[in-house]
N, C-alpha and C positions, 0 to 999 in steps of 0.2 A: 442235722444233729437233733436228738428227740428231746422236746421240754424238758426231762428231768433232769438228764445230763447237761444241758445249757444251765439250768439253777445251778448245779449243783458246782459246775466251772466257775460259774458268775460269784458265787461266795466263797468258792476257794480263791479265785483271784483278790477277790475282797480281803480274805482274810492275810493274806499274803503282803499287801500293799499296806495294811493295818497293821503289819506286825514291824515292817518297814519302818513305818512313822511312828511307832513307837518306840523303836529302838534308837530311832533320829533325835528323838526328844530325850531318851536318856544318852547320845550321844554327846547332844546340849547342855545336859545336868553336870554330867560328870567328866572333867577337861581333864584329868588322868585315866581316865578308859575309852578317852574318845576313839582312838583306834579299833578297841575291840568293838564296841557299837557301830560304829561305821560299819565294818565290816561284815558284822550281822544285817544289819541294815540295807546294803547293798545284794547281800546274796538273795534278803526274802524280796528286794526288788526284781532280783535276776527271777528269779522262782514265778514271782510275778508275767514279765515277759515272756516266759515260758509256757505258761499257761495259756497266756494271751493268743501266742503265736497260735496253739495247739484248738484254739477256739478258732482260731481262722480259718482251717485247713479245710478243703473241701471234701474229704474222705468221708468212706462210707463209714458207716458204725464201727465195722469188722475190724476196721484197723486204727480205731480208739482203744489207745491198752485201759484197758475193762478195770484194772486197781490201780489207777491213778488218783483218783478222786473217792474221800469219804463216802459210805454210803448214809451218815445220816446228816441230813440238809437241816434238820433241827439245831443239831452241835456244831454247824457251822455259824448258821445264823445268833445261836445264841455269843459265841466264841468271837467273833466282829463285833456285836451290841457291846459285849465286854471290854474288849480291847479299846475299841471309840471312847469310852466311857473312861478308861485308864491315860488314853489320849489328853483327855480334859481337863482331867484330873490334877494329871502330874506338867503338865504344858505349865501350869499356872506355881503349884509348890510340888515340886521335886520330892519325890522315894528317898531315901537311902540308899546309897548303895548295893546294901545288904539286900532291902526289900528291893530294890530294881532286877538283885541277879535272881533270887526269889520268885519275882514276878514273870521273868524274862523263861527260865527254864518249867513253872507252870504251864506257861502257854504253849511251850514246845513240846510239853508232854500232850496236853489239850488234843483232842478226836484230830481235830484238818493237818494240826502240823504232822505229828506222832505218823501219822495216817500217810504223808507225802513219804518221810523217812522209813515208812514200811513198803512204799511200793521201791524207791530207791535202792532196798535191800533186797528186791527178791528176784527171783528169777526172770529174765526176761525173755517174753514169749512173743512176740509183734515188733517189726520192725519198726513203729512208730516207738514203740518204748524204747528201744536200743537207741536208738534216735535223742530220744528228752535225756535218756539217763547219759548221755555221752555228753550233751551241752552243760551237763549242770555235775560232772565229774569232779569239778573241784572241789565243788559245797562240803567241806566234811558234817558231820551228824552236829547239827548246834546244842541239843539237849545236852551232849556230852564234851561237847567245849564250852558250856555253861558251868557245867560240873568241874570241867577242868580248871576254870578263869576264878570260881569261887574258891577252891581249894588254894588255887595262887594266892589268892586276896587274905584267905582264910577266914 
């Protein structure tokens, strides 16, 4: 697998695992939404493994689906720095609610997530992608069960 594509997995998995722990830590905040965090939590874990697997695989280039991964490694890196940082932050004195679903659906718009949920949507051309996109069928769209979860809350 060529260097830029290893960075660019290695941050997507980052950011993925980052977005995990931080949905953990507001799963911790808030003991009335803990189901819903959880369950975000658990799928960018899943997202995570996925990834992971997809980094193991001894395949040639060719059959790496090509819009899996962000093409800019700057908005990843900066998107983790972020995230870590929100980590910290709120580990110690907890968001709001409000600002957590806020914060939460930011991020899921943000370049790596947005960018996973667009390869998720498109057409699949490579049997490696038929492949990821069949393991991870259940995930519905988070930005828009964020949407949804806040509109419940109101």
């Amino acid at each position: 697998m060529p260097a830029t594509i290893q960075k660019h997995l290695d941050e997507s998995i980052k950011l993925e695992l980052n977005l995990a722990k931080l949905y953990t830590v507001f799963h911790d905040c808030f003991s009335e939404d803990e189901d819903f965090w959880w369950e975000l939590a658990m799928e960018e874990q899943g997202h995570a493994s996925l990834l992971q697997q997809e980094k193991k695989q001894p395949q040639p280039l060719q059959f790496f689906p090509e819009n899996l991964l962000s093409t800019d490694l700057q908005s990843l890196i900066d998107n983790n720095t972020k995230i870590a940082q929100l980590i910290d932050k709120y580990s110690t004195t907890p968001p709001s609610i409000t600002d957590a679903l806020k914060i939460a659906l930011d991020l899921e718009l943000a370049a790596g997530e947005s960018h996973f949920q667009q390869f998720l949507d498109s057409p699949t051309n490579s049997l490696s992608a038929n492949i990821f996109k069949q393991l991870n069928q259940e995930d519905c769209d988070h930005a828009e069960r964020i949407r949804n979860y806040m509109q419940k809350r109101n």
